[in-house]
N, C-alpha and C positions, 0 to 999 in steps of 0.2 A: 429853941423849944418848939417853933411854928413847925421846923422841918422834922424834927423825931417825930409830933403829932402825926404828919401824915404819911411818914415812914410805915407809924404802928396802924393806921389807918388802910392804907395801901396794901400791908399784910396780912391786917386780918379778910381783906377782901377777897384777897387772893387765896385764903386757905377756907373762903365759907364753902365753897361748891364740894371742897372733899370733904368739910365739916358736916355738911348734911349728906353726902351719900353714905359717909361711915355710921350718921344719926340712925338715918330712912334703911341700910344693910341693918344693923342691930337688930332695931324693930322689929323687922320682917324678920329673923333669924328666931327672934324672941317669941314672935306668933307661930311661926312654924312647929316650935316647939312645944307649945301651948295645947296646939292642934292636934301632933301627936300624941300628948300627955291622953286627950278628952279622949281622942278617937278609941273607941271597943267602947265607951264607957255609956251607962244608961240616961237616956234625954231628959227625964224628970219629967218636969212639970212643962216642959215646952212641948211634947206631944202626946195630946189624948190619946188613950187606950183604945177611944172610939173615933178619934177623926182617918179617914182614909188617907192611904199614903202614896203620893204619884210616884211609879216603879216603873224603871229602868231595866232591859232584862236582853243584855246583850247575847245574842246565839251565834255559834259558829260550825262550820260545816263538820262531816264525819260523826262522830258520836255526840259532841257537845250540845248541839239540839234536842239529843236523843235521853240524855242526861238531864237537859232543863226542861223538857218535859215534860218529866216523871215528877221533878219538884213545882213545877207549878200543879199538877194535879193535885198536890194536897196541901197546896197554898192557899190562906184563906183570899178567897178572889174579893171578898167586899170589903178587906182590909186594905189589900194592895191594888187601888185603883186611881185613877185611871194606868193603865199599863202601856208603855210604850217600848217596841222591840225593834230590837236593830241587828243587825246585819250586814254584813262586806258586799260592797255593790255588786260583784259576782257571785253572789249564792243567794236564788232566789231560793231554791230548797226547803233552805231553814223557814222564812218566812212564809212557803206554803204549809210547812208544819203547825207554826205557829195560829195563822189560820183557821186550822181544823179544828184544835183545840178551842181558841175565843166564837166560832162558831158553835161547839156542842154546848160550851155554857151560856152561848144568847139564846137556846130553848131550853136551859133551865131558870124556872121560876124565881128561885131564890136569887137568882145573879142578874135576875133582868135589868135593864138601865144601866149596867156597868160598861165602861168604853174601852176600847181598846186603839190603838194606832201602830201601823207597822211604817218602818223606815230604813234606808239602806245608809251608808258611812264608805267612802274612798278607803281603799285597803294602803297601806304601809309600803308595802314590797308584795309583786306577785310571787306565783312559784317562777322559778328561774328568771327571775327581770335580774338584770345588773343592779351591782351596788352602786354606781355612778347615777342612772337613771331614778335609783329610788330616794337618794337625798331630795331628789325634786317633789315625788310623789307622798312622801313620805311629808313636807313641810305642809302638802295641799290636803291630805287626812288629817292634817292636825290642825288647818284652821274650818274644814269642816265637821270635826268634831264638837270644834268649839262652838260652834255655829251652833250644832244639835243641841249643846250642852245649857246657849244661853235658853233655850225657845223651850224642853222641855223642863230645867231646872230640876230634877227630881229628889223627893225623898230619900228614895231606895234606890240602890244600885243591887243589878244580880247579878253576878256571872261564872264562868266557869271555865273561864280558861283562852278562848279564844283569842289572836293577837289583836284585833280589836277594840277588845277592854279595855288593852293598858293606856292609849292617849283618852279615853273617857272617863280613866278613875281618874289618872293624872289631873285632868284637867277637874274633875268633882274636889281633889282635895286641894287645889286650888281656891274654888270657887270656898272652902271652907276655910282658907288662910285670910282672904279679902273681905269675907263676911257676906258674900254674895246669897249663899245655901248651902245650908248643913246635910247634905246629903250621906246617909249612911251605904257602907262598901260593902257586902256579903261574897266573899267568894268562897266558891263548892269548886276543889281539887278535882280533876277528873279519878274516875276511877280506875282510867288506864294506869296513871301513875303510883306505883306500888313501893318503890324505894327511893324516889325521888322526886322533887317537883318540878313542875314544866318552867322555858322559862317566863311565862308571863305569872305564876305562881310565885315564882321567887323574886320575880321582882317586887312585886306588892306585898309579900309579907318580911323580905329585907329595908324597903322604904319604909315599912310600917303604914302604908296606905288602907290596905283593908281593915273595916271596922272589927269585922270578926272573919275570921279563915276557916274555914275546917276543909280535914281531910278522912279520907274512906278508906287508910288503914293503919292499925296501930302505929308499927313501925316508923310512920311519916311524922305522927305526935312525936313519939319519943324522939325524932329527930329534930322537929320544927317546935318546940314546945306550948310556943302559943298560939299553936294550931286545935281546933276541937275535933276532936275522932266523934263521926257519928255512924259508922257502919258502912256499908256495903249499898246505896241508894237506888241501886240497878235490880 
């Protein structure tokens, strides 16, 4: 009897460590899916109509700047504050656009005291770097991201497309799996894309990452369906 005891003893020892990974896998499987369930879905009572919301607003080079631009112009700025932009450590570009703009509305009245911060992010893979070289670079954007990800925590995510984005949403809807911060994903489809989406688009709205998607032209809806068509933003 002594010796079954510690037979059944001995066995169950040995099956606890994959008893709790199979536990602690579930779990996580189970939030993740939770996560997606909520995600698009309206915050309720955990965010006032009136509290300001710290905004995330990833730009990327070529037109993508040129595009978030035109949507932060008719952004309410005293909603989504403080704002903080980011940008691929090679394109200061974007961030002197950026600039311009948080410049013209620190002399206006009504937006005075609102803050802004600009920030650059390690890119993924340059244009023509090897794919050897970029597994390395690509691990070192990803723990800088996080980096940015822990230090601003934001509300709101914006973006539009840039390859950029995708280690920053990834990692935001993380940060909503762990219960870190419920940071909402907004992505605006470029406008170049007319019959298909790019792929940092399709990543995020086949993971089901972004809160809300839209795109800028019917076509894209009727293909991506839980995409919102909002017109032509250019």
């Amino acid at each position: 009897m002594g010796k079954n005891s510690r037979f059944c003893f001995s066995n169950l020892s040995s099956n606890l460590p994959i008893t709790c990974l199979i536990t602690f896998t579930t779990i996580f499987l189970l939030r993740v899916l939770n996560v997606i369930y909520r995600t698009g879905k309206p915050l309720g009572k955990r965010v006032s109509p009136q509290w300001p919301l710290s905004t995330l607003i990833v730009l990327g080079s070529g037109g993508h700047t040129a595009e978030m631009i035109n949507l932060l112009l008719v952004l309410r700025k005293e909603r989504f504050t403080p704002r903080f932009y980011i940008a691929a450590a090679t394109d200061n570009m974007s961030l002197q656009k950026a600039r311009v703009v948080e410049d013209s509305l620190a002399d206006s009245s009504e937006t005075k005291g609102l803050s802004a911060e600009f920030m650059q992010i390690y890119r993924s893979r340059e244009v023509g770097q090897s794919y050897v070289t970029s597994v390395w670079t690509t691990l070192v954007a990803i723990a800088h991201a996080l980096w940015l990800m822990i230090k601003i925590r934001p509300q709101v995510v914006l973006c539009n497309g840039p390859g950029t984005c995708i280690p920053l949403c990834v990692i935001a809807f993380f940060f909503k799996v762990v219960g870190i911060r419920w940071s909402s994903i907004f992505y605006v489809e470029s406008i170049a894309r007319v019959k298909r989406l790019s792929l940092s688009g399709l990543l995020l709205y086949k993971l089901r990452i972004a809160d809300q998607f839209f795109v800028q032209w019917p076509q894209l809806q009727r293909q991506y369906p839980r995409a919102h068509y909002v017109g032509c933003l250019m």
